[in-house]
C-alpha positions in Angstrom: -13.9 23.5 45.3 -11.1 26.2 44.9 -8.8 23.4 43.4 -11.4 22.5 40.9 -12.3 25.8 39.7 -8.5 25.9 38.7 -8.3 22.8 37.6 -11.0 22.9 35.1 -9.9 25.8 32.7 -6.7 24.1 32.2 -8.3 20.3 31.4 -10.5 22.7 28.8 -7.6 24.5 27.1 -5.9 20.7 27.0 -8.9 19.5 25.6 -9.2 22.1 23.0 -5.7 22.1 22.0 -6.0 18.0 22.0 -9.2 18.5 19.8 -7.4 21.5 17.3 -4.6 18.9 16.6 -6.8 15.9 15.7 -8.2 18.3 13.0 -5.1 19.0 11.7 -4.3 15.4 11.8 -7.0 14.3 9.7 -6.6 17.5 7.2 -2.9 16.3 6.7 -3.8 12.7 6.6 -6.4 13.3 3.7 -3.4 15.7 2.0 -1.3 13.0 2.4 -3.8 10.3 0.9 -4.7 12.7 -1.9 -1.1 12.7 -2.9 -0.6 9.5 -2.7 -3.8 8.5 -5.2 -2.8 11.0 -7.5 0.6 9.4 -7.6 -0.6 5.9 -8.4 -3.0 7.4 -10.6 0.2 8.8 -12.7 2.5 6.0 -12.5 -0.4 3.5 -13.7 -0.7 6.5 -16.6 3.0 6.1 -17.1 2.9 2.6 -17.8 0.4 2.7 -20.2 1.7 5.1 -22.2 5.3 3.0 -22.3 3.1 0.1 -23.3 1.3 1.4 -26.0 5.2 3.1 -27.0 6.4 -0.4 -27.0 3.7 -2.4 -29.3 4.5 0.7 -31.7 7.8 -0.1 -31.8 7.5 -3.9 -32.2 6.4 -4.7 -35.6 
């Protein structure tokens, strides 16, 4: 019973630290997704813009 008693705040501060990281996992992960969208957003701007530059130019 002892044994348990000890056991079990340290499975609940391993659980917590466990459950703390997944957060910042998924915060960092939807950072990182952000970023990339906004990216791809831009370079799909980018090569609009050079395509529009380009029938311009070409009479």
């Amino acid at each position: 019973m002892a044994a348990v008693l000890s056991v079990a705040p340290l499975f609940g501060l391993v659980g917590f630290a466990l459950h703390t990281l997944w957060v910042v996992t998924i915060v960092v992960l939807a950072l990182g997704l952000g970023y990339v969208l906004a990216n791809a957003r831009q370079d799909r701007r980018e090569i609009i813009e050079q395509r529009e530059e380009d029938a311009e130019r070409t009479p």
